[in-house]
TIVEXLUM-585729 format. One record per residue (C-alpha): residue in three letters; x, y, z. Coordinates in steps of 0.5 Angstrom, whole numbers, plus 500, padded with zeros to 3 digits. Example, Ala and Ser with C-alpha at 12.3 -4.5 7.8 and 13.67 -1.06 7.14 Angstrom:
ALA525491516
SER527498514
end
This chain:
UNK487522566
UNK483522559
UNK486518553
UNK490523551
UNK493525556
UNK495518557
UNK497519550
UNK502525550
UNK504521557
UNK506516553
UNK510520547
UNK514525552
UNK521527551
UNK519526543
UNK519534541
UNK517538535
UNK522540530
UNK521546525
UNK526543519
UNK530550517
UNK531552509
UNK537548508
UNK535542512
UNK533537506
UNK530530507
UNK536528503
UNK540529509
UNK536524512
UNK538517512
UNK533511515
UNK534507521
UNK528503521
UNK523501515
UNK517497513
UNK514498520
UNK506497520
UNK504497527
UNK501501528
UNK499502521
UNK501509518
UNK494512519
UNK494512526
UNK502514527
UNK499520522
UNK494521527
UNK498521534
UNK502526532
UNK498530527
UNK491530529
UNK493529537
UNK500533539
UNK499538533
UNK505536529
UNK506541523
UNK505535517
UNK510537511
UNK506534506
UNK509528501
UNK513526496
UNK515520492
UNK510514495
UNK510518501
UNK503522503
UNK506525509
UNK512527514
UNK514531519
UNK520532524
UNK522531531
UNK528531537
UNK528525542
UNK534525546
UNK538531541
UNK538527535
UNK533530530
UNK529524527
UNK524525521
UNK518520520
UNK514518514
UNK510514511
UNK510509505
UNK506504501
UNK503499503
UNK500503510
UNK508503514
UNK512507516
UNK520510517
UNK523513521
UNK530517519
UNK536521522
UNK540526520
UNK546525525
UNK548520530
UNK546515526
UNK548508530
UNK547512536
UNK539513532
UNK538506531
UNK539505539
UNK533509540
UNK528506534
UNK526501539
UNK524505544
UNK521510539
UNK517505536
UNK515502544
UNK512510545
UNK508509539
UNK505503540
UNK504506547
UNK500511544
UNK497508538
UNK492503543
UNK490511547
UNK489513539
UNK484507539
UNK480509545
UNK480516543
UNK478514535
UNK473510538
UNK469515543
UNK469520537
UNK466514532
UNK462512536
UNK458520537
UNK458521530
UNK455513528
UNK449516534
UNK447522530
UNK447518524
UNK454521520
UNK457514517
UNK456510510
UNK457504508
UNK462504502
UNK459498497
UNK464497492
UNK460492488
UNK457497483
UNK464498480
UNK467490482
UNK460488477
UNK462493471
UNK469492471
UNK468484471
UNK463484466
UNK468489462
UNK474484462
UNK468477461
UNK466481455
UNK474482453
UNK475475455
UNK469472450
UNK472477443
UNK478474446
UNK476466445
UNK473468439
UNK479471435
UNK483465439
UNK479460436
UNK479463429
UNK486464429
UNK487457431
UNK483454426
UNK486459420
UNK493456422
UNK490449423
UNK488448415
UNK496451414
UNK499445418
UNK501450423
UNK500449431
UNK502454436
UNK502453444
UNK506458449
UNK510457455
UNK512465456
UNK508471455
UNK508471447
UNK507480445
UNK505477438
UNK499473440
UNK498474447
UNK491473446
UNK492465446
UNK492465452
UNK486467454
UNK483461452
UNK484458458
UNK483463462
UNK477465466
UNK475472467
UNK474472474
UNK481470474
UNK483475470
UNK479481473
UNK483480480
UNK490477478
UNK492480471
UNK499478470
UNK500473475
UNK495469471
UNK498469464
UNK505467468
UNK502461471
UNK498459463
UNK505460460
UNK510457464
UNK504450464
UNK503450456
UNK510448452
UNK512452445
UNK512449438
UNK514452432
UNK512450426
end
């Protein structure tokens, strides 16, 4: 038996369902969330690419969904952000939420036949060569010297405001993001840090420093 006759084996009693004009996703309420495994780009290709599912497109932080029946209850699967995926049901929804572990176990049954599958097909194209290597360091690069350079204008204007501020007899330090000056903070802020991590950084910096007004 070939992998994805393994597959399909493995989602019988899982049937297609052709949603009609009054059928809103809206009617439709979850019975199990955040799931990520197996990750959302393989459950799209178990029922898109090997059991010919019809993809009904995307929506608010959804790239793509679509409807089936399992025991006569009409479920809709999507994915979400961060690479997981939902199921929902229209009606019967305590006796829906029964089956999710059912449905789930299938799923994850054809998810190990859909890495054999990917596998064969990856390794055909690898031997006649179609494949790249993605390398990110070009832009990982300019968008670190951009912020090193933005660091650097930062200090300096830091430095001259504190020293302006310094012949007044008035000293500034921070505890909390500051939208006046929040250049200040650059000061003990490294590019790199700033390049990767933005915002946690600047909570880190303002909750370590102390605030006095003059």
């Amino acid at each position: 038996m070939s992998d994805k006759s393994k597959l399909i084996s493995a989602m019988s009693g899982i049937e297609p369902h052709e949603p009609q004009d009054d059928d809103s996703i809206f009617s439709y309420k979850n019975v199990s969330t955040g799931n990520f495994d197996p990750p959302a780009y393989i459950v799209a290709f178990v029922f898109f690419f090997v059991l010919g599912y019809k993809n009904f497109g995307g929506f608010e932080k959804v790239w793509w969904h679509t409807y089936f029946r399992y025991n006569n209850i009409l479920f809709l699967i999507r994915d979400y952000k961060f690479g997981t995926w939902s199921l929902e049901a229209k009606t019967d929804i305590e006796a829906a939420e029964d089956l999710v572990p059912e449905l789930k176990g299938k799923i994850r049954s054809a998810a190990r036949h859909a890495d054999k599958i990917l596998k064969t097909e990856f390794k055909a194209e690898i031997e006649k060569g179609q494949f790249y290597i993605n390398n990110g360091y070009g832009k990982l690069r300019s968008t670190y010297e951009f912020y090193l350079e933005e660091t650097k204008a930062a200090v300096v204007a830091l430095d001259e405001f504190v020293a302006q501020e310094e012949k007044r007899g008035r000293f500034y330090f921070l505890d909390s993001i500051n939208r006046t000056v929040p250049f200040i903070l650059f000061k003990k802020l490294k590019p790199v840090h700033y390049l990767g991590r933005g915002t946690d950084t600047f909570l880190e910096l303002g909750n370590s420093i102390k605030m006095k007004r003059p």
